[in-house]
C-alpha positions in Angstrom: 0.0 0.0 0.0 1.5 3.3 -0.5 2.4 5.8 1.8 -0.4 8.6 2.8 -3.2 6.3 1.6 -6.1 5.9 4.1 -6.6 2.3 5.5 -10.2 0.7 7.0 -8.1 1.3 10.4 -7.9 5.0 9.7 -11.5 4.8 8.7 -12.9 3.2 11.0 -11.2 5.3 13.8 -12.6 8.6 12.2 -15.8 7.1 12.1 -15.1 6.6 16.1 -14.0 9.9 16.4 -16.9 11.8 14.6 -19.5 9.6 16.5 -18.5 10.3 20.2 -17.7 14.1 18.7 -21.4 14.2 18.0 -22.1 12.7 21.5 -20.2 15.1 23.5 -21.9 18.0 21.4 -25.2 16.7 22.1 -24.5 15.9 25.9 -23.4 19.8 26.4 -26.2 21.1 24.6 -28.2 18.9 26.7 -26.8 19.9 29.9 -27.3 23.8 28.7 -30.5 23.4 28.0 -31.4 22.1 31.3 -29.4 24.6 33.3 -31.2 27.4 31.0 -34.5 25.8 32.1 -34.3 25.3 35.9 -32.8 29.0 35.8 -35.8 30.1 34.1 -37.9 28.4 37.4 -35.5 29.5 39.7 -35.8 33.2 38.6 -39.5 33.2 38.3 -39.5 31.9 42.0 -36.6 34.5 43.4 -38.8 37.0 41.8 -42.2 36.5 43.4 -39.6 35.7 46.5 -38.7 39.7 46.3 -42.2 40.4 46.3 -42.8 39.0 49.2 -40.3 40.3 51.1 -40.5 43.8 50.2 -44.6 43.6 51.2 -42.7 42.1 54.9 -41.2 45.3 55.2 -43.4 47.7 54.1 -46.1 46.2 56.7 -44.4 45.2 59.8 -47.3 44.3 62.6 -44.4 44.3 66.0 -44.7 46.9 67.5 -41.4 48.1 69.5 -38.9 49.7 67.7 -36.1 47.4 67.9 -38.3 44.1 67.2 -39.8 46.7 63.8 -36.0 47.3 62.9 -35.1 43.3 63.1 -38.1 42.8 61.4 -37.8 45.1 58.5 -33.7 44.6 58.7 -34.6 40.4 57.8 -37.5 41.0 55.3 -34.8 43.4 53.3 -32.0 41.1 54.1 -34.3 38.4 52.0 -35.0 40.7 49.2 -32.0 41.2 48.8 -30.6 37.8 49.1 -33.2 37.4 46.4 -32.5 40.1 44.4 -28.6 38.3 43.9 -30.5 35.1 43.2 -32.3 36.8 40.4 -29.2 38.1 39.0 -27.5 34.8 38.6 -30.0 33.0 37.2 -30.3 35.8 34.5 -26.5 35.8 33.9 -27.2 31.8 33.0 -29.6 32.1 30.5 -27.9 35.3 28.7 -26.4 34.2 25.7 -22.7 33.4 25.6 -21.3 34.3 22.4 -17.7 33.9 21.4 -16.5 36.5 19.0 -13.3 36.4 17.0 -14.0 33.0 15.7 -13.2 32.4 12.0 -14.7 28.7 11.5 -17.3 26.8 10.1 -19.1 25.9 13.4 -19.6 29.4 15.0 -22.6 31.0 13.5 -21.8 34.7 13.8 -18.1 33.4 11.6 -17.4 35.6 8.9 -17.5 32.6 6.4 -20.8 32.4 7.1 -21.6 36.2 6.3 -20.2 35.0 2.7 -22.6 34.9 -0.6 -24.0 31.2 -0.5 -21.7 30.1 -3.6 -18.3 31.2 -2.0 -19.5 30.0 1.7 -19.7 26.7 -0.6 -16.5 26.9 -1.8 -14.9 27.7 1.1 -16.2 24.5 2.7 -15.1 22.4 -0.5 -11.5 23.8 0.0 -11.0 23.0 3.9 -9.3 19.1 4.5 -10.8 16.8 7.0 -8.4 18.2 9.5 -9.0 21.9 9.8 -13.0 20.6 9.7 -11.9 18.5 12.9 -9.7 21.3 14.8 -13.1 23.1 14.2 -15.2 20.5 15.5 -13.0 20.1 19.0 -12.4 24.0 19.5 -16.6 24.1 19.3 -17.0 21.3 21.6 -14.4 23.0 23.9 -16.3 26.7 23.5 -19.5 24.4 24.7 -17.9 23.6 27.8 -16.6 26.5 28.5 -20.3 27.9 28.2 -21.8 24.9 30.5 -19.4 25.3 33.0 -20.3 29.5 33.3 -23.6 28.5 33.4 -23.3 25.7 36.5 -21.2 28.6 38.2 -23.8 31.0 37.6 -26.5 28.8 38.4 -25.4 27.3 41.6 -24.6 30.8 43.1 -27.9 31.6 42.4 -29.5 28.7 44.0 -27.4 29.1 47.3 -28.2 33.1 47.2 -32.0 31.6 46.6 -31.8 29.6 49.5 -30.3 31.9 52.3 -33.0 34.1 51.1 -35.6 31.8 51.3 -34.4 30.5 54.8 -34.3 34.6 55.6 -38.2 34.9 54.6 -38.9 31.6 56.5 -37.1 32.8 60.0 -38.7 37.0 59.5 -42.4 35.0 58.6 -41.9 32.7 61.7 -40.9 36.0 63.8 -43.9 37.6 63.0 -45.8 35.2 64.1 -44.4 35.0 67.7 -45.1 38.4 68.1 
C-alpha cells in the first residue's frame, strides 16, 4: 500500500472519532439546555420571592422599635438575598457568544456572512483536519459555556436559599409576636 493512503483502520477510527464528537456536542447542549431551564424556574420563584419580602417590610405588625427594625432589617436582608438570586440566574440564560471566531461551526463566523456560492467553496476547500480542529475547539467553546452557566446557576441557588431561609425565619418571627 503506498504511503499517505487511508486504510479501513484510519476509517474506522474517524468514524469513532466523529461519533463520540457528536455525543459530546449533544451531551453539552443537553446539559445547557437544562441549566437554562431550571434558571428560568429558579428566577420566576426568586422573583415572586422579592415580592414578598419587600410587602414584609413595608407592613411590619411588631410593635417596638427594635423588634420593627429586626423585622424590616430580615425581610430586606431576603430581598436582597433574592434580588442576587435573580441576577445569577439571569447571567445563566444570557447568551454566551464567542467573537473572534473564524470557522465553520460558530454562527456569527465571517465565512458564514459569505454569498452562499463562495461559503460553498470555502467549505469544498477545507481538509478533514482543519474541519476537525473546528469541530473540537466548538466542543471546547460548549464547555466552557456549561461550566459559566453551572457557576452561575449554583450561586444563584445558594443566594436563593439563604433568602428563602431569611423569609422563613422573618415570617416565623412575626408570628411569635
Amino acid at each position: 500500500m503506498a504511503s499517505g493512503s487511508v486504510t479501513d483502520e484510519d476509517l474506522g477510527e474517524q468514524v469513532f472519532r466523529d461519533s463520540f464528537a457528536e455525543f459530546e456536542r449533544g451531551v453539552l447542549q443537553d446539559n445547557i439546555l437544562l441549566c437554562d431551564q431550571k434558571s428560568g424556574i429558579l428566577l420566576a420563584f426568586a422573583a415572586a420571592m422579592v415580592l414578598v419580602c419587600l410587602d414584609g417590610c413595608r407592613d411590619p405588625i411588631v410593635h417596638p422599635i427594635l423588634l420593627r427594625l429586626l423585622d424590616r432589617g430580615a425581610f430586606a436582608v431576603g430581598a436582597i438575598a433574592f434580588l442576587f438570586s435573580c441576577y445569577f440566574a439571569l447571567q445563566t440564560v444570557v447568551p454566551r457568544i464567542r467573537r473572534g471566531s473564524d470557522d465553520h461551526i460558530y454562527w456569527e463566523s465571517s465565512v458564514f456572512k459569505l454569498p452562499v456560492e463562495r461559503y460553498v467553496a470555502r467549505f469544498r476547500e477545507m481538509d478533514s483536519q482543519v474541519e476537525g480542529e473546528n469541530r473540537l475547539r466548538y466542543l471546547h467553546s460548549l464547555a466552557s459555556i456549561c461550566r459559566i452557566k453551572f457557576r452561575h446557576f449554583t450561586r444563584a441557588m445558594y443566594l436563593g436559599e439563604l433568602g428563602f431561609l431569611i423569609l422563613i425565619v422573618a415570617s416565623i418571627g412575626r408570628t411569635f409576636t
